[in-house]
C-alpha positions in Angstrom: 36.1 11.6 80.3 35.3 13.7 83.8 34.8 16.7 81.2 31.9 15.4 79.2 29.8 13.4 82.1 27.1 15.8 82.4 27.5 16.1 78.4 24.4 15.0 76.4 23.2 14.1 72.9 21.1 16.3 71.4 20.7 14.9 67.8 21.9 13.0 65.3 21.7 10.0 67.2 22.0 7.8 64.0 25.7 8.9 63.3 27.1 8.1 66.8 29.6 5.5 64.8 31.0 8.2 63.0 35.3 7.7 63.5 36.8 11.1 65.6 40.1 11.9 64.5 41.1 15.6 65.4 39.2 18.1 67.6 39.1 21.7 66.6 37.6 24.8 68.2 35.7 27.3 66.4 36.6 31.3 66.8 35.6 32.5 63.5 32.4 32.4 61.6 34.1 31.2 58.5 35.2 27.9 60.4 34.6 25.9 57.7 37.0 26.4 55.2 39.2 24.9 58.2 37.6 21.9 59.2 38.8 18.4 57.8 36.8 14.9 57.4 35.9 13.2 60.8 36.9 16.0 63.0 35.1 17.0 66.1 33.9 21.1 66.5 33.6 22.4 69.9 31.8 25.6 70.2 30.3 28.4 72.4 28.4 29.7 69.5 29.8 33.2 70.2 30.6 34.2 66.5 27.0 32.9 65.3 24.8 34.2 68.7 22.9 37.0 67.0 22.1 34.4 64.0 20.6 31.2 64.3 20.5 30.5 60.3 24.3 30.7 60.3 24.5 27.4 63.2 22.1 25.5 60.5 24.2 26.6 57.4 27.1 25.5 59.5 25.6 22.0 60.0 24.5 21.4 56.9 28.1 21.8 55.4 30.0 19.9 58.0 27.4 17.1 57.3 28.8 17.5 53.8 32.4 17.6 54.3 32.3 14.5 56.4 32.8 16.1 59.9 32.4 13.6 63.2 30.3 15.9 64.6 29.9 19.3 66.7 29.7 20.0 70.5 28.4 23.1 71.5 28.5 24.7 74.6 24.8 26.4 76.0 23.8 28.5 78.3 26.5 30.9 77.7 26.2 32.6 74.8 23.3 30.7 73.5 20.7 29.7 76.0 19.4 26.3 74.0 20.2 24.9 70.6 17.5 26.1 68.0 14.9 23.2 67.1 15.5 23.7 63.3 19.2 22.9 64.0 18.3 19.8 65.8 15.9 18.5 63.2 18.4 19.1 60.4 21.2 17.4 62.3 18.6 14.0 63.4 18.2 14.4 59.3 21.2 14.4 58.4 22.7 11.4 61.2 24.9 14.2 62.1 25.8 14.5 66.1 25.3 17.6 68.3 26.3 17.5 71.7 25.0 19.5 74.5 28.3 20.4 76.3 27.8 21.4 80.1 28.7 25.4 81.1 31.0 24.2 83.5 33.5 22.1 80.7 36.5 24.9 79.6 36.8 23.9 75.9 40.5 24.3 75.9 41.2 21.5 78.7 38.6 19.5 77.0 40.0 19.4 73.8 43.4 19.2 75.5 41.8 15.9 76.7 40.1 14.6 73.6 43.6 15.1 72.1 45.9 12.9 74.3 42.5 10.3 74.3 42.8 10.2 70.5 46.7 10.0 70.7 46.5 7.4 73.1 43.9 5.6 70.8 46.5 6.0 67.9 49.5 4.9 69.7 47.7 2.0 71.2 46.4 1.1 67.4 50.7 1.6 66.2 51.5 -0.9 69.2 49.2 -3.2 68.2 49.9 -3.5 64.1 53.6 -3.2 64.6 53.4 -6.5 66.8 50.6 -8.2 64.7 53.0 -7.7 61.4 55.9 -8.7 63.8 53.8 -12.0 64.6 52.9 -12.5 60.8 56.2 -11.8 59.7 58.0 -14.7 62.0 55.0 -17.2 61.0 56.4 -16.3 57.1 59.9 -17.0 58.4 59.2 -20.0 60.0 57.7 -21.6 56.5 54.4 -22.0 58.0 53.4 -19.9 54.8 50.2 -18.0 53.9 48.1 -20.7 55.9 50.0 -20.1 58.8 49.3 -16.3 58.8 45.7 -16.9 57.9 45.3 -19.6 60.4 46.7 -16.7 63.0 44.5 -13.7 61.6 41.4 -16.1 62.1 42.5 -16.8 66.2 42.8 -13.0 66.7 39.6 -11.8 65.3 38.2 -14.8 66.0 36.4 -15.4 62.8 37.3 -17.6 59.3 39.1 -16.2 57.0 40.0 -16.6 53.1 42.5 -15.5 50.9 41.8 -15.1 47.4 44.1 -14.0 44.6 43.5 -12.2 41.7 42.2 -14.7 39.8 39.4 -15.7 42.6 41.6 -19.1 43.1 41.5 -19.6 47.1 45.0 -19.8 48.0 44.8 -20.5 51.7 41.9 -20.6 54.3 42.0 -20.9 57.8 41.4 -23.8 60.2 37.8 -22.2 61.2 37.1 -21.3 57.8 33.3 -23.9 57.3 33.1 -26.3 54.7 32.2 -24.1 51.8 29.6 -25.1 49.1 30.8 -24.6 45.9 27.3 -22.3 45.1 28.7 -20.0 48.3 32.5 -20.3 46.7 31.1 -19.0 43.2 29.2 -16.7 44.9 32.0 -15.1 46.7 33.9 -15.3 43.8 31.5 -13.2 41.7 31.2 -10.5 44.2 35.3 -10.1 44.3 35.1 -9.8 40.3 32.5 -7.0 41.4 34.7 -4.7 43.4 35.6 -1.8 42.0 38.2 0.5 44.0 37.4 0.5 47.7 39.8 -0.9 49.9 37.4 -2.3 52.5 34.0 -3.6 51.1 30.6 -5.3 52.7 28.4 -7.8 51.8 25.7 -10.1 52.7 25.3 -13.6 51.0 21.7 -14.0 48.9 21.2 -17.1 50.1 21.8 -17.3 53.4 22.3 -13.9 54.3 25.6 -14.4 56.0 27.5 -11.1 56.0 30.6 -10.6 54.5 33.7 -8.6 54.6 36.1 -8.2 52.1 40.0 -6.8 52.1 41.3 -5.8 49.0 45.2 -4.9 48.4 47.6 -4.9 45.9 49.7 -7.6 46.0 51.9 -7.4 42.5 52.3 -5.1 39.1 48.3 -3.8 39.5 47.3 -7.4 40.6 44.5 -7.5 43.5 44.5 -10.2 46.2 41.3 -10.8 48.8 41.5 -11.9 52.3 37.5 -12.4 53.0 36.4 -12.6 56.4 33.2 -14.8 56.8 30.3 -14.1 59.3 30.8 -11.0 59.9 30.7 -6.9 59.0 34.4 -6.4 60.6 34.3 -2.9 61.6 36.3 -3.2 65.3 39.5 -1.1 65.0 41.9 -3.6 66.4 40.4 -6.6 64.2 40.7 -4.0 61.1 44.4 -3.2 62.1 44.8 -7.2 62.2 43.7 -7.9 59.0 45.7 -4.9 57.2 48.7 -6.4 58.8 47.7 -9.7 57.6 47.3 -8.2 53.8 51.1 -6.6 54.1 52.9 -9.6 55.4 50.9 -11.6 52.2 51.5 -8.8 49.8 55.4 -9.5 50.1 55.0 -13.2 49.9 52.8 -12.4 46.9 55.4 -10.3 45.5 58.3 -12.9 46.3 56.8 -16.0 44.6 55.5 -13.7 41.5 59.2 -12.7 41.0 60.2 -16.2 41.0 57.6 -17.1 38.8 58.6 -13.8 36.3 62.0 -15.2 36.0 61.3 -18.9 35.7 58.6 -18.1 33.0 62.0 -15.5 30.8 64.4 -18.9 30.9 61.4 -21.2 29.8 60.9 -18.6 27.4 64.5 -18.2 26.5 65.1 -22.6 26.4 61.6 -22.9 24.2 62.8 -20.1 21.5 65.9 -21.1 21.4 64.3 -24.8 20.8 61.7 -23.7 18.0 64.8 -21.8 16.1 66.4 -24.8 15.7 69.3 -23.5 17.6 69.3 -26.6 20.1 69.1 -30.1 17.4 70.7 -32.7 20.3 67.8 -34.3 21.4 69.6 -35.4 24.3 70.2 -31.7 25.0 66.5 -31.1 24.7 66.0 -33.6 27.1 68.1 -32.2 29.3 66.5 -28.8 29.3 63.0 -29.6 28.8 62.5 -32.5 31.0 62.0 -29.6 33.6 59.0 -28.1 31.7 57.4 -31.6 31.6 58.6 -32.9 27.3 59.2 -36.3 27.5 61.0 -38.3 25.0 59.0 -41.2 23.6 55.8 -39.0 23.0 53.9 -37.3 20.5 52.7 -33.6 20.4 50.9 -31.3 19.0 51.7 -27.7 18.8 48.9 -25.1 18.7 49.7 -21.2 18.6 47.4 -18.1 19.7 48.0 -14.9 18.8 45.9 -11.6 19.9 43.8 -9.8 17.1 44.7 -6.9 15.7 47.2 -6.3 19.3 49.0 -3.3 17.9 45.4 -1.4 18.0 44.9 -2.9 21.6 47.7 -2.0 23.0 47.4 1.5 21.5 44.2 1.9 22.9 44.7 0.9 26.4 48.2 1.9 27.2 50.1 4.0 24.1 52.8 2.1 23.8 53.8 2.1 27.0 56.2 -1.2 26.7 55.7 -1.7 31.0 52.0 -2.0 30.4 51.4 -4.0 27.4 53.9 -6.9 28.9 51.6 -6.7 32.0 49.0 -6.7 30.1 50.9 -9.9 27.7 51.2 -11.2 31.7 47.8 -10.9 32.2 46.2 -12.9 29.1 49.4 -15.8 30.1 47.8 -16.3 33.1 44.4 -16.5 32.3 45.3 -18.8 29.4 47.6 -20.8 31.7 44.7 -21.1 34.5 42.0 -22.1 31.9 44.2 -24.8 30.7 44.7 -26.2 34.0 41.5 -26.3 34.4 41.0 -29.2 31.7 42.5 -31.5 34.2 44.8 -32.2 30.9 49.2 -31.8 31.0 50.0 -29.4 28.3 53.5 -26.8 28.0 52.3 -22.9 27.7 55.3 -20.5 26.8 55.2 -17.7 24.6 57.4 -16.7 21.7 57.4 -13.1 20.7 54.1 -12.1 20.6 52.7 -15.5 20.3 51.3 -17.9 23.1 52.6 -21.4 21.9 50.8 -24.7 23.2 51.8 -28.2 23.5 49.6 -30.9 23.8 50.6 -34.5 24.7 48.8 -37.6 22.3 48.6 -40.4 24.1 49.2 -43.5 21.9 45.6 -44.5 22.4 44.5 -41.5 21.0 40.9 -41.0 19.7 40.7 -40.8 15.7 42.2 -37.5 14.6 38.8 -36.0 13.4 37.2 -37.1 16.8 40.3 -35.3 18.7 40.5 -32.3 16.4 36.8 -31.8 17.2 37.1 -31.9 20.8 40.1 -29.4 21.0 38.2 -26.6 18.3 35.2 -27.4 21.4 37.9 -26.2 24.2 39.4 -23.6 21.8 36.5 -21.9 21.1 35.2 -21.9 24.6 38.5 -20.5 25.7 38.2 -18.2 23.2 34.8 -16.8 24.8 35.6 -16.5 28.2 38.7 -14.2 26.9 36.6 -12.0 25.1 33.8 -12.0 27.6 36.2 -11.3 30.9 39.2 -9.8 29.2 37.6 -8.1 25.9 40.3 -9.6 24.2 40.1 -11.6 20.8 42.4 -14.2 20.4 42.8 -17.0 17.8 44.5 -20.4 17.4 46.4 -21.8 14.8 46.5 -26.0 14.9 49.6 -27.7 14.0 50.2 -31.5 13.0 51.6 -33.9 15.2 55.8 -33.7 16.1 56.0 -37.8 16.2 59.6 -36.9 17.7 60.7 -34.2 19.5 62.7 -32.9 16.9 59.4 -32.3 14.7 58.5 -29.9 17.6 60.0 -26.9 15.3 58.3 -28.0 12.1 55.1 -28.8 13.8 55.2 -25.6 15.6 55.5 -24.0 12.0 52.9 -25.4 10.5 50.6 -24.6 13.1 51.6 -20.9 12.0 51.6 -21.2 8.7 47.7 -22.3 9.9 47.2 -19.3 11.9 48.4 -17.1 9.1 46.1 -18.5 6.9 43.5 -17.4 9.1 44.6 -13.9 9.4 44.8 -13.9 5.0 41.8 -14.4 5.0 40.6 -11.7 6.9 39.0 -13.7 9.5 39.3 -13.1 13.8 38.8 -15.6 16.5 39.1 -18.3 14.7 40.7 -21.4 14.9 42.3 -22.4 11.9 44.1 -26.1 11.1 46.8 -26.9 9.6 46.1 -28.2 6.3 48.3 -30.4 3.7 48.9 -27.7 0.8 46.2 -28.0 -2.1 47.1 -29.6 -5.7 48.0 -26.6 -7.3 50.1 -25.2 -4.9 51.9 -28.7 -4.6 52.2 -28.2 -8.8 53.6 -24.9 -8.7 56.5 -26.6 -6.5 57.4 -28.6 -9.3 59.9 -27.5 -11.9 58.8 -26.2 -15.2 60.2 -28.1 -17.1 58.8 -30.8 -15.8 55.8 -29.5 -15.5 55.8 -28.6 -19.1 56.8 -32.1 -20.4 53.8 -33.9 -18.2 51.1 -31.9 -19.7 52.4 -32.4 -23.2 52.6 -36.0 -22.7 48.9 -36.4 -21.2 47.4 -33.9 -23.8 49.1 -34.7 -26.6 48.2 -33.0 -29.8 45.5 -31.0 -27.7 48.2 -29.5 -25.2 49.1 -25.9 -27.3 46.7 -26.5 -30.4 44.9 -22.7 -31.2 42.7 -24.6 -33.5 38.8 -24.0 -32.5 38.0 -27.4 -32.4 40.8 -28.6 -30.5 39.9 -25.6 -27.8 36.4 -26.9 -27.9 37.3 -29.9 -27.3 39.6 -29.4 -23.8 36.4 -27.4 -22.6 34.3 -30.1 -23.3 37.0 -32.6 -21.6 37.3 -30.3 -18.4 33.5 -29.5 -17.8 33.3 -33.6 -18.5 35.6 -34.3 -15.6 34.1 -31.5 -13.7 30.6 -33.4 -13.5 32.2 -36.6 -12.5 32.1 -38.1 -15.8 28.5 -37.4 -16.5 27.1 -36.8 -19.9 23.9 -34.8 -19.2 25.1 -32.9 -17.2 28.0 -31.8 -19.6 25.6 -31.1 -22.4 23.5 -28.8 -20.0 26.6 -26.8 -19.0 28.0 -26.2 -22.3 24.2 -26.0 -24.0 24.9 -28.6 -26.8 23.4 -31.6 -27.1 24.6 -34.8 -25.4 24.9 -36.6 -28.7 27.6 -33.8 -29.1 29.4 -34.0 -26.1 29.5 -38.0 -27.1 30.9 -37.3 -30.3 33.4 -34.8 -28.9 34.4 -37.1 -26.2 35.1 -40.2 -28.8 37.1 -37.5 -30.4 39.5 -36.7 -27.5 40.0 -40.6 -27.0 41.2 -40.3 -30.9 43.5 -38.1 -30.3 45.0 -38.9 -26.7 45.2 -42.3 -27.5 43.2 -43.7 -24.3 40.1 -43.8 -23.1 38.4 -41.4 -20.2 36.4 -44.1 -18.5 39.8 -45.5 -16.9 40.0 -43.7 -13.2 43.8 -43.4 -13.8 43.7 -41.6 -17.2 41.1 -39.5 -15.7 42.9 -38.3 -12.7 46.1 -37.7 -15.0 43.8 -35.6 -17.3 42.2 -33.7 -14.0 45.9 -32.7 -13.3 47.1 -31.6 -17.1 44.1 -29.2 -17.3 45.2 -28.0 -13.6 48.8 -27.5 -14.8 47.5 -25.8 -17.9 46.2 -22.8 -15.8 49.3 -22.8 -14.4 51.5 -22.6 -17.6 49.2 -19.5 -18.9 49.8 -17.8 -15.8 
């Protein structure tokens, strides 16, 4: 500018990048209070002439307030800038120039205005045709490749986009060959970010700087566009990429919509399915062989559940029904992603508040002890990275296997019946399987009568008898049976001696009419003494 050729820099030489955005002029000592972040002051120093501690004062606190920098006219009212001002500003990176006696500082900052305007209108131009270009690439179906492969020409450097998962979703033409050390490295610095819109990094390894993007691109989700081999600070190339991050953002915000209502009528078809509301397996077929159930396979259902969610969810977002399905979302995805990762097909839907799991079993399947094994091994490590990245404490209950896909419902029950279990007994994390029921609550199935009529038939005369000796002897018959059939170690349990437990034993046979060596007699005895407890409860 004509105004400012004989103008010269005085200090702060170090803070010449510093952005101008506004130019004010300073009447009033108390200029300050008026000033705004990366605005330019030009003075003649009239209101501070008589006191030179005022102009450092001044200094220091436009320093602090994040000022561009100050121009000061000399030889005027102030014959030279004092050296204590100028050694504070080279301190503090902060900008002083030397503005000629011959500059008026109305025309100039007449001028430094339209400049600035010009600037900004040029900058307006220039992103309103850049989103126009990005837009008609989207249009055309080129996609999120075709934008980035246009972004990369214009800057002319490679590019990635990253979503909020760290998952590269496109990268352009230019982008190198990446390594996957450098991916996971890039990957763990986007995890890093915290906030800032516009971030800067340099690789360890190779030192290669880095510049990272972040915007929103759906309900509090961040997306990265990464620009490689470079520290992108050029105004134009900035305005590119924000352009770039807008035209994505809607995409982003399409697709997730589509995927929000795809996920409700999976939902929907899945519940409706596990409530038994849809029995024709032809209809099942008709519906599900979109979400990948086939009919001439075998499943097996697993079920997840948060811990103790109601005490999350109150602690993170009061209730607030918006934010706890976002945050439901959230856990989906990262489940859904971690799956997919296992290079495995499986189904993942949710039910309520449970996340419901359906594994395919090929017909060659591994033994089911092997396999069980193997999944608790991917369970639990699921499980970890959850809690480790997501502080969030989820466990699995294990189901049987649905042979048909009508035994979907059933096996889907059992694998909560397995969960519960887990939760009864006051346990978190934790994958629990399904189990057949135990003896006794098998017995308590039965009716009583029945019950009743079996363990009078297999006791006999020892079955009610209040007589001491015949109560001795069903305690020496159950601590018998209880030490597989072993004499010594009878006697030492009840403290007689074994020639007692012999004679009490040849006693019983008396009585019951059979002998307790025979396997068959002994298991029908095992189960008399269980239904016993039962009939005194």
């Amino acid at each position: 500018m004509p105004l400012l050729k004989h103008a010269k820099l005085a200090a702060g030489h170090l803070g010449m990048a510093r952005r101008v955005e506004s130019v004010n002029m300073m009447d009033a000592p108390d200029i300050i209070y008026y000033l705004k972040p990366n605005e330019l002051l030009l003075t003649t120093a009239f209101a501070i002439k008589e006191s030179p501690n005022d102009l450092l004062e001044l200094v220091q606190q436009m320093a602090e307030k994040g000022c561009a920098g100050l121009g000061i006219k000399t030889k005027r009212f102030i014959s030279e800038i004092p050296y204590s001002v100028l050694q504070l500003a080279n301190e503090l990176a902060f900008p002083i120039i030397e503005i000629p006696l011959d500059s008026p500082l109305g025309e100039l900052t007449t001028q430094i205005l339209s400049y600035i305007l010009e600037k900004r209108t040029d900058e307006l131009r220039y992103a309103l045709e850049t989103h126009q270009a990005f837009s008609r690439i989207i249009m055309e179906g080129k996609g999120m490749l075709g934008v980035m492969n246009s972004l990369s020409t214009l800057i002319q450097h490679p590019v990635l986009l990253f979503d909020h998962r760290g998952q590269v979703l496109a990268e352009s033409y230019a982008t190198p060959s990446l390594s996957q050390d450098k991916k996971k490295m890039i990957v763990d610095l986007l995890k890093s970010i915290r906030g800032n819109q516009v971030c800067y990094f340099s690789l360890l390894a190779s030192k290669e700087p880095v510049t990272v993007f972040l915007f929103e691109i759906y309900q509090q989700r961040q997306g990265f566009l990464v620009v490689l081999e470079t520290m992108l600070d050029d105004p134009f190339s900035v305005l590119a990429v924000e352009q770039a991050a807008n035209v994505v953002r809607f995409e982003f915000m399409k697709q997730y919509a589509l995927e929000e209502s795809s996920r409700r009528i999976k939902n929907e078809f899945f519940a409706d399915f596990l409530d038994e509301q849809i029995t024709s397996e032809e209809e099942i077929m008709n519906r599900g062989r979109h979400y990948g159930l086939q009919k001439r396979q075998t499943y097996k259902c697993i079920v997840a559940l948060i811990d103790d969610s109601s005490e999350i969810y109150s602690k993170k977002f009061v209730h607030r029904e918006e934010a706890i399905s976002q945050f439901r979302d959230q856990v989906y995805e990262y489940l859904d992603d971690l799956f997919s990762h296992l290079k495995k097909p499986y189904i993942l839907f949710t039910k309520g508040h449970y996340f419901v799991l359906l594994i395919p079993v090929a017909a060659t399947q591994a033994p089911q002890e092997t396999e069980e094994q193997d999944w608790n091994s991917i369970l639990r490590n699921i499980q970890d990275k959850l809690y480790e990245e997501l502080e969030v404490s989820l466990s699995f209950g294990i189901g049987n296997y649905a042979e048909q896909l009508t035994d979907i419902p059933a096996c889907f029950h059992k694998a909560l019946e397995a969960l519960r279990s887990g939760y009864q007994s006051k346990k978190t994390r934790f994958i629990q399987s399904y189990r057949v029921k135990e003896l006794v609550e098998l017995l308590r199935m039965i009716p009583y009568k029945n019950l009743k009529q079996f363990y009078d038939n297999t006791l006999k005369g020892l079955a009610d008898s209040t007589d001491r000796e015949h109560m001795d002897l069903i305690q020496t018959i159950a601590v018998y049976l209880e030490n597989n059939c072993l004499i010594t170690e009878t006697a030492k349990q009840l403290y007689i001696h074994r020639n007692t437990v012999s004679y009490r034993l040849n006693k019983c046979e008396e009585i019951l009419g059979r002998s307790l060596k025979d396997p068959n007699e002994a298991l029908k005895l095992r189960i008399a003494l269980m239904v016993r407890s039962l009939l005194q409860t």
